[in-house]
Each structure stands twice: as C-alpha cells, then as structure tokens.
C-alpha positions in Angstrom: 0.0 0.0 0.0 1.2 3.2 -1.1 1.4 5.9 1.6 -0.9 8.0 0.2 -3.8 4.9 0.2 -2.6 4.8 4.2 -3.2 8.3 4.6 -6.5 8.2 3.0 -7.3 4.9 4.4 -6.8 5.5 8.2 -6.7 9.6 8.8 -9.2 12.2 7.8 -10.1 15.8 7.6 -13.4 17.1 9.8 -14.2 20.6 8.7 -15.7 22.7 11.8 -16.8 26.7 11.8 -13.4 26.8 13.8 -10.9 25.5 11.5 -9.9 21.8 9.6 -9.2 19.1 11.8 -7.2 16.2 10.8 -8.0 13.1 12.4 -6.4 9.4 12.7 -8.7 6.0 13.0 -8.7 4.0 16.3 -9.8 0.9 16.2 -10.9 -1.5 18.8 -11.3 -4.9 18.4 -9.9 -5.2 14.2 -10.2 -9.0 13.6 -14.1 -8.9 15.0 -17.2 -8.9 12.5 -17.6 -5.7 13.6 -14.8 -3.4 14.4 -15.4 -0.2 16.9 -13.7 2.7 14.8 -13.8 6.1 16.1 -11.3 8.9 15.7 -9.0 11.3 17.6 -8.0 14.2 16.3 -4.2 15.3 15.7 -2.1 17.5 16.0 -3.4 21.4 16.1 -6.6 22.1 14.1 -5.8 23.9 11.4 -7.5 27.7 9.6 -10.4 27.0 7.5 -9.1 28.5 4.6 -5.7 26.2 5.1 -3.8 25.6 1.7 -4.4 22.0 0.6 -0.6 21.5 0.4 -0.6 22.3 4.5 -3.8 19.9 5.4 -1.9 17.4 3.4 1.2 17.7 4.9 -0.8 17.3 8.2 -1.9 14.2 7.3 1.3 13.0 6.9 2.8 14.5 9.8 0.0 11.8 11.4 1.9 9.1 10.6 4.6 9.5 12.3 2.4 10.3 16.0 3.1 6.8 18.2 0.2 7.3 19.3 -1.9 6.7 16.5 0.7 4.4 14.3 3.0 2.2 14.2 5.5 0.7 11.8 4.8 -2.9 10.6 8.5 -4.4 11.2 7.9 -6.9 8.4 6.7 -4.0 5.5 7.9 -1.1 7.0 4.5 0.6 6.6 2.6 2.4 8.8 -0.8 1.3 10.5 -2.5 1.7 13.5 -1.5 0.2 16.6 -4.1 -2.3 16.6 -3.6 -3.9 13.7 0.0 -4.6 14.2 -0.3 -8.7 15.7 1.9 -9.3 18.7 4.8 -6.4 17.7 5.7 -8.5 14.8 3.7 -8.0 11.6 0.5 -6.0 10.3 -3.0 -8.0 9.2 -1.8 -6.8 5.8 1.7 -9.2 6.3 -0.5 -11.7 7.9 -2.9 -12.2 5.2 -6.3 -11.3 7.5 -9.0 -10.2 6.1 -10.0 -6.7 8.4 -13.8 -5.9 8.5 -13.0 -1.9 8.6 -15.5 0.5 7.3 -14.8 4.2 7.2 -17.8 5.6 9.5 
C-alpha cells in the first residue's frame, strides 16, 4: 500500500466553523465482525481557509504520531496500533482479512 492509500485509508479531515481538523482511525477490536472505529484528532486544528498542500502535509505529519501508528517491522508501513499482531507484523503481512468501514 502506497502511503498515500494509508493516509487516505486511516486519517481524515473534519471541517468545523473553527478550522480543519485532521484526524487518525482507532480501532478497537480489528479481527471482529464488527470493528469499533472512532477517531481522535491530531495535532493542532488547522484555519479554514488552510492551503491544501498544509492539510496534506498534516496528514502525513500523522503518521509518524506513536500514538496513532505504528511501523509494521515486516513492510515497513505504517498502521495503526491495533492492527499490528503481537509487535511482529500488520493484518496486511498476515494475510487477514479486516472488516473496517470508514464511519
């Protein structure tokens, strides 16, 4: 998966009246029929009129917060915690299928 699939698969951007806020998925529970996903916001919120160029750049910066991912040691990739299997490889590596619908 490319990075920018990652970015667009597990972070995105929540327009308020106070600014752009870019947001990571946390899920609980991955491998169950039905996933709980919510999300956490990250990072400061940025202006409303925010350049695309900076809200992207925020969204990358999100990959690299520990406390939303963490790199797969087996593809080098980032994901989020939870779907990294005992420390040692992502559902991706593993071949399990992930029942995770963007809410």
């Amino acid at each position: 998966m490319t990075e920018a699939e990652i970015i667009e698969k597990y972070t995105r951007v929540v327009k308020t009246t106070l600014g752009l806020w870019v947001q990571a998925m946390v899920i609980k529970e991955p491998l169950t029929d039905s996933p709980e996903i919510t999300w956490k916001g990250v990072g400061r919120m940025l202006p409303v009129r925010a350049l695309p160029e900076n809200v992207e750049l925020a969204r990358q910066s999100a990959l690299k917060d520990r406390r939303f991912f963490k790199i797969c040691p087996q593809c080098q990739e980032a994901r989020p915690p939870s779907l990294i299997h005992n420390g040692s490889s992502c559902v991706d590596c593993l071949g399990v299928p992930s029942n995770l619908q963007q809410q």
